[in-house]
C-alpha positions in Angstrom: 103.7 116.3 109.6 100.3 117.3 110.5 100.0 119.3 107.1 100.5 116.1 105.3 97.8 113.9 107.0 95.4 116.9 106.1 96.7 116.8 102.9 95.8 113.4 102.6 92.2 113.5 104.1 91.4 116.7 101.8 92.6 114.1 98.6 90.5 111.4 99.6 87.7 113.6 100.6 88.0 115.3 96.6 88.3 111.6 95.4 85.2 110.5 97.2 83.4 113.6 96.1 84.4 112.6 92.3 86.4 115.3 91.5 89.7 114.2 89.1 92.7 112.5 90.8 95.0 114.6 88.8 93.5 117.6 89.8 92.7 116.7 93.1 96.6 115.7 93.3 97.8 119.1 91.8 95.4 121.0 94.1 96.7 119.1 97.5 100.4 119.7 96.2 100.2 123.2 95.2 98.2 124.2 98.7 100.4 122.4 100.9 103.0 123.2 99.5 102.2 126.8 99.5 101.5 126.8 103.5 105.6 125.1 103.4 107.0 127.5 101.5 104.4 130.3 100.1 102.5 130.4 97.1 104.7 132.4 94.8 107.2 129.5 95.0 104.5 126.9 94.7 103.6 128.5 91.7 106.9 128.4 90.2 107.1 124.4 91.0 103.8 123.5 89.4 105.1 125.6 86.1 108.3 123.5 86.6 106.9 120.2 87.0 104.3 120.5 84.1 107.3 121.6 81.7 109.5 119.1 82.7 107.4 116.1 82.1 105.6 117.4 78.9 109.1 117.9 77.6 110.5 114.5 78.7 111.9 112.2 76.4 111.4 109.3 78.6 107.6 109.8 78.5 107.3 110.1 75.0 107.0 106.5 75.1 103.7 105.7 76.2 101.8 107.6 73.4 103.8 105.3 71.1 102.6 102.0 72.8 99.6 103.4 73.3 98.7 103.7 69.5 100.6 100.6 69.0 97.5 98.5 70.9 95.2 100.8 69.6 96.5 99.4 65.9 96.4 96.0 66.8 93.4 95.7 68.4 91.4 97.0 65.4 93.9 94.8 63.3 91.5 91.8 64.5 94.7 90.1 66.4 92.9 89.0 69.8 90.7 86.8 67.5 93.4 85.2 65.7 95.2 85.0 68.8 92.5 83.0 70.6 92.1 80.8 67.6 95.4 79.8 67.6 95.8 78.8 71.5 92.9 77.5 71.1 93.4 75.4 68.1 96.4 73.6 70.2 95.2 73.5 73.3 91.4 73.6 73.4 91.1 69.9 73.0 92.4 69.3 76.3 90.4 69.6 79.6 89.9 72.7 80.5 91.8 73.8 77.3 89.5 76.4 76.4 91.0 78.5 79.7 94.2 77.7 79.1 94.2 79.2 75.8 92.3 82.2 77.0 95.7 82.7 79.4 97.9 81.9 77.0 96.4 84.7 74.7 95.4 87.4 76.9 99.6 86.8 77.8 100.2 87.2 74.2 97.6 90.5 73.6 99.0 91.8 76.6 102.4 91.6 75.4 101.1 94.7 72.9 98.1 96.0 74.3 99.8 97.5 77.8 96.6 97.6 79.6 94.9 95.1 82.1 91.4 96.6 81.2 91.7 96.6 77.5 93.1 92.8 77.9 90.1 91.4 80.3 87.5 93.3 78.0 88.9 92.3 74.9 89.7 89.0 75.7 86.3 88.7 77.4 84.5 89.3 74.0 86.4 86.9 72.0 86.8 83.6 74.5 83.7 84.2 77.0 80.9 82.6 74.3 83.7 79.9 73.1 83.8 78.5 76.8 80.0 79.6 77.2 79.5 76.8 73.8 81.3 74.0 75.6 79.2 74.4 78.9 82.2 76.1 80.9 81.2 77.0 84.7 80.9 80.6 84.5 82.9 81.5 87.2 86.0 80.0 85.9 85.4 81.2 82.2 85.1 85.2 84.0 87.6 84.0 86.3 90.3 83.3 83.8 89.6 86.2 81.7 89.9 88.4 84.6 93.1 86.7 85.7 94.5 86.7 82.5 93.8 90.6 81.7 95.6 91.4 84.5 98.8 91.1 82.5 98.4 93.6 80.4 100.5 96.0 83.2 103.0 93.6 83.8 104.4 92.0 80.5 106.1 94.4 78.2 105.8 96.9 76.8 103.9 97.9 79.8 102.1 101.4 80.8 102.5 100.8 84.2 106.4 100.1 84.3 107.2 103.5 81.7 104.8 105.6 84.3 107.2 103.9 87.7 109.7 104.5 85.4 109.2 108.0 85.1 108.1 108.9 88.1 111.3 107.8 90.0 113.5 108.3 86.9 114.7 104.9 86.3 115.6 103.2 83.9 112.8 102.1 81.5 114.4 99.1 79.4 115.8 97.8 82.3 112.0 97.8 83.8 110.8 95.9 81.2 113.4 93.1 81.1 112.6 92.7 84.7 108.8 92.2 83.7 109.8 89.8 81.4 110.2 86.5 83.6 107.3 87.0 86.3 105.3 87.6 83.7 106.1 83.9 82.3 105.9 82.6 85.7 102.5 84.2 85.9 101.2 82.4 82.5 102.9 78.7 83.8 100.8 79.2 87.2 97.6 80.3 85.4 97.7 77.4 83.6 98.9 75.0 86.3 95.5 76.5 88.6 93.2 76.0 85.8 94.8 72.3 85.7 94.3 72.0 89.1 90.8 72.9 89.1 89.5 71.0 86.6 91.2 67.7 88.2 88.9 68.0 91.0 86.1 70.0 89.1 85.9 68.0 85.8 82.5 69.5 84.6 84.0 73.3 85.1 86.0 72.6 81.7 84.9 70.3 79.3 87.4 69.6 76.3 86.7 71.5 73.0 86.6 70.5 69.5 89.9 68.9 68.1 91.9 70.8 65.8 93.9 69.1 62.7 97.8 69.8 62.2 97.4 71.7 59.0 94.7 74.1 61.1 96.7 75.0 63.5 99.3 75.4 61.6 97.5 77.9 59.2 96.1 79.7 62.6 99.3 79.8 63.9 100.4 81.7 60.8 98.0 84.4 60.8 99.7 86.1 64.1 103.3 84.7 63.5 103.9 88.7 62.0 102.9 90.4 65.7 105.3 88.0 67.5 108.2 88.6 65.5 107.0 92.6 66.3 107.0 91.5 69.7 110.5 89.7 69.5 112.2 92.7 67.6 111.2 95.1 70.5 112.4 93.2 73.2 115.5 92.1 71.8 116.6 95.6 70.5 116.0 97.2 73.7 117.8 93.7 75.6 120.7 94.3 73.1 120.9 98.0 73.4 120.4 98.3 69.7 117.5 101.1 70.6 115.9 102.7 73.2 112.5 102.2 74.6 111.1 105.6 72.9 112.5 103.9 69.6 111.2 101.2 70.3 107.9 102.2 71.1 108.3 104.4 67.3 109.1 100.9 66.0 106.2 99.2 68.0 104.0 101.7 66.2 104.9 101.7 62.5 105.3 97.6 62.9 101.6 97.7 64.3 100.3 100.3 61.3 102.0 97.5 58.9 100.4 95.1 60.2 97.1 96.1 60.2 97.1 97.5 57.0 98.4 93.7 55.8 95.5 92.5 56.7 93.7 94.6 55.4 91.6 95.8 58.4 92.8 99.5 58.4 90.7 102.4 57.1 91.0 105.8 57.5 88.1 105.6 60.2 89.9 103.0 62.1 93.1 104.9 61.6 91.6 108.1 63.1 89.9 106.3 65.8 93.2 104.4 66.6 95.0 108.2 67.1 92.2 109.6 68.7 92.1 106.7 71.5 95.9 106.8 71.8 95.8 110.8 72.0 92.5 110.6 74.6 94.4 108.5 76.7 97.9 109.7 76.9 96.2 113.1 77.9 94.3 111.6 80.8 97.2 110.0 82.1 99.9 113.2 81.6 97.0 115.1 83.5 97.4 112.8 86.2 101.2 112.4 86.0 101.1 116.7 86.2 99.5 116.1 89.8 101.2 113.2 91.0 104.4 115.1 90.1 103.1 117.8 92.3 101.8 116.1 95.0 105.8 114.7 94.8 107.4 117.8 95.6 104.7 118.5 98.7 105.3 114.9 100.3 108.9 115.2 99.9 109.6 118.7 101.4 107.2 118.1 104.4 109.8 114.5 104.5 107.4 112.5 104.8 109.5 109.5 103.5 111.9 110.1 105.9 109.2 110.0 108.7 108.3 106.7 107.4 112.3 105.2 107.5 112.2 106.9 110.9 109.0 104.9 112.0 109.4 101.8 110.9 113.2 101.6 112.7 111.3 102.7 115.6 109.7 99.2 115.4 113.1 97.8 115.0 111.8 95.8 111.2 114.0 94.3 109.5 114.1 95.4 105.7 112.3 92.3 104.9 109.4 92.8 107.5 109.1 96.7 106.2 108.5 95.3 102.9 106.3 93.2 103.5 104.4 96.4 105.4 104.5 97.9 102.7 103.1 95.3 100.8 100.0 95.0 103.2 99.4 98.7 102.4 99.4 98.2 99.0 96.5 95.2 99.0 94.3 97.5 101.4 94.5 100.8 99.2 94.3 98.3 96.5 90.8 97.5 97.5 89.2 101.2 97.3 91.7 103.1 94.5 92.2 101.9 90.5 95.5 100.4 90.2 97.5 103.2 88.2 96.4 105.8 90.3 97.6 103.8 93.2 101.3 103.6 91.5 101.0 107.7 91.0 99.7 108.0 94.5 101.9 105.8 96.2 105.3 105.2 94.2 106.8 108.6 95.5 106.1 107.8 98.6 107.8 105.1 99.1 110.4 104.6 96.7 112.8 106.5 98.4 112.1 104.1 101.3 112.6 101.2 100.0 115.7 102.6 98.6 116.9 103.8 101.8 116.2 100.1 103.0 118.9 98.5 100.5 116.4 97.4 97.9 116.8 97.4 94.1 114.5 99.6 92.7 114.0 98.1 88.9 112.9 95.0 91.2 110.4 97.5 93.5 109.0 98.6 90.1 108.1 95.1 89.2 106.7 93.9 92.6 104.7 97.5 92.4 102.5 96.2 89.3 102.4 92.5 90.3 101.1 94.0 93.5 98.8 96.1 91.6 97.8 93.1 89.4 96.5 91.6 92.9 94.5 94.6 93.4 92.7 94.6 89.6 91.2 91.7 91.0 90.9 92.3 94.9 87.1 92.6 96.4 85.0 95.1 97.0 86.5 97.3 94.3 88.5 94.7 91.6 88.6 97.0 88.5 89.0 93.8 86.1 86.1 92.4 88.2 83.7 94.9 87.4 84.7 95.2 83.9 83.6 91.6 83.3 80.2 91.9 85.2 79.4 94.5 82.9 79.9 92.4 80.1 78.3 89.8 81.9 75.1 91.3 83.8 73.6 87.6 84.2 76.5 86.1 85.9 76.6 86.8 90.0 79.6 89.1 91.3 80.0 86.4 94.1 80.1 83.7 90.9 82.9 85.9 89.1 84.5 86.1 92.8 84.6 82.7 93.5 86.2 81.6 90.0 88.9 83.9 90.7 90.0 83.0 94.0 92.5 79.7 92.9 94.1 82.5 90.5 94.4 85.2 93.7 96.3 82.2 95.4 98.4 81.6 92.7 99.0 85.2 92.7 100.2 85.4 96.3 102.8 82.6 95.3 104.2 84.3 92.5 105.0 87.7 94.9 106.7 85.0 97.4 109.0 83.7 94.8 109.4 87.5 93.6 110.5 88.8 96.9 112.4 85.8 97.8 114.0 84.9 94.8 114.7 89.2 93.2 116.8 87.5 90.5 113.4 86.2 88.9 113.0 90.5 88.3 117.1 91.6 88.1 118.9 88.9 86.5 118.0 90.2 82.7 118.4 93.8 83.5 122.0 93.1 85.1 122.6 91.0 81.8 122.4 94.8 80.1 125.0 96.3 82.1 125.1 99.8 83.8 
């Protein structure tokens, strides 16, 4: 085993240094596993692993959804979608934050990305809350928050990469996403509730909107939720598969930007472009992880982990949640998808081994990752919105977010005590 805590310190070491992950991954893999078994094998593994996922039909998903948010987003829809929370629920105290939940749940829902939701969302309901004299930590607070959806409500990046990487099934991982991500809205919105009962100058009510305003706001996105609705319900009802799905996603999302007549060839181009830019980075990594796999597995270090933690005599439940204090510490230091590349094969099989559904693993694996967007010293979400907001104090942004970390925690508890939250839609699909 010592070949694999070397491993390990010579990936952290090229991390720190600021070499690639993926290639720091594939380099770790393909050396260690050269010392295991020699280097004309290890050669023959990497070609195998790089074919194999480049060829993979279950992976030819995420370019889909990929350009599917790209299309959207320059289709104008986090505007509208603001507008219309907003227009129902901004009149209320604190209403203005609630809406900003309620719509970076909705832009999640297409977008697939925790940092494209915060900064998108950040843009569009940051000056609105600014206007009615919002405290700024709970305005970058909630935006934060609320991008962190974006891996956890499908269709989502990070379930099709856990997907992948363990080979499970993908519409099975989404329906699981489907009810913690609800529960995380209803709890968002019950914090900001709470805080503005005993903070009532941290959200002022907004401007009341007329019925036939919110009616006509609610009818400029009414085309993305039906979207929305027909790629859920076909995959729920098994009339296609998630890569048809995402097809769908994408030609729905071309539609409707073209409908409202925000698409040019410019935005078109810049729409593939993005969606090509960042399926490579993340296939790059995936080609490493998927290396770094076959290393880990054949030195056994999963099995040296089972071995270790019945040496402490744990019960399943007490490993898990082990494993879970792992996760919020890495969580602090490494971005959160790299973490599920870095980590899942690792402990999968453990978890596994320890009686545990995986589709419901997959979905405690980005809620835990949520946590960590938003975890000091190194929140990813965090640092996108002091960016955006160079005049608001880190501590400020820290402090707003806090009530939403505790409402965080809660959500895990129900999750890991109550799995049917996660398995009771995927079982509703059968084997």
């Amino acid at each position: 085993m010592e070949i694999v805590f070397i491993g390990f310190a010579v990936l952290l070491f090229l991390a720190l240094a600021g070499v690639p992950l993926g290639f720091s991954m594939m380099a770790v893999g393909f050396a260690g596993f050269g010392m295991l078994r020699g280097f004309e094998p290890a050669i023959h593994m990497v070609g195998q692993q790089v074919l194999d996922l480049s060829t993979s039909i279950s992976f030819s998903v995420l370019p889909l959804f990929i350009l599917m948010g790209a299309l959207i987003v320059r289709a104008g829809l986090a505007e509208e979608l603001y507008a219309a929370c907003n227009s129902w629920l901004g009149h209320m105290r604190g209403g203005l934050a609630v809406a900003t939940v309620a719509a970076c749940g909705g832009f999640a829902a297409v977008s697939g990305s925790s940092v494209a939701t915060a900064a998108t969302m950040a843009k569009v309901a940051i000056p609105s809350m600014r206007k009615f004299k919002y405290d700024d930590g709970l305005a970058a607070g909630t935006v934060a928050a609320g991008g962190t959806m974006g891996i956890l409500i499908p269709p989502s990046a990070a379930l099709i990469i856990y997907g992948v990487l363990i080979e499970e099934d993908i519409a099975k991982l989404f329906m699981g996403g489907i009810i913690p991500g609800i529960i995380t809205v209803l709890l968002y919105i019950f914090v900001i509730f709470l805080v503005v009962t005993f903070r009532p100058a941290w959200g002022p009510r907004g401007e009341k909107t007329d019925w036939s305003n919110r009616f006509r706001c609610l009818s400029k996105v009414w085309g993305i939720v039906v979207l929305f609705l027909i790629i859920l319900g076909g995959i729920f009802l098994g009339v296609f598969t998630p890569t048809e799905a995402g097809g769908i996603g994408a030609v729905g999302a071309l539609a409707f930007a073209a409908a409202r007549r925000r698409l040019n060839w410019r935005n078109f181009g810049e729409s593939l472009l993005e969606a090509g830019q960042t399926t490579a980075q993340i296939f790059f990594v995936a080609f490493g992880a998927l290396v770094l796999n076959q290393f880990i597995n054949f030195a056994g270090l999963p099995n040296a982990i089972l071995t270790l933690l019945g040496s402490f005599d744990a019960t399943p439940l007490a490993a898990i949640f082990i494993i879970f204090g792992f996760y919020v510490i890495l969580g602090m230091f490494v971005e959160g998808i790299s973490m599920i590349f870095l980590t899942v094969p690792i402990f999968a099989p453990v978890v596994q081994a320890l009686g545990f559904d995986l589709v419901w693993f997959g979905v405690v694996v980005v809620m835990v990752v949520e946590i960590s967007l938003i975890t000091p010293p190194i929140g990813l979400n965090v640092f996108v919105l002091k960016s955006m907001l160079p005049e608001v104090p880190l501590s400020a942004i820290y402090h707003g977010i806090m009530p939403f970390f505790a409402a965080d925690i809660v959500r895990l508890m129900l999750v890991l005590f109550f799995p049917q939250l996660v398995l009771f839609l995927p079982q509703l699909m059968g084997p």
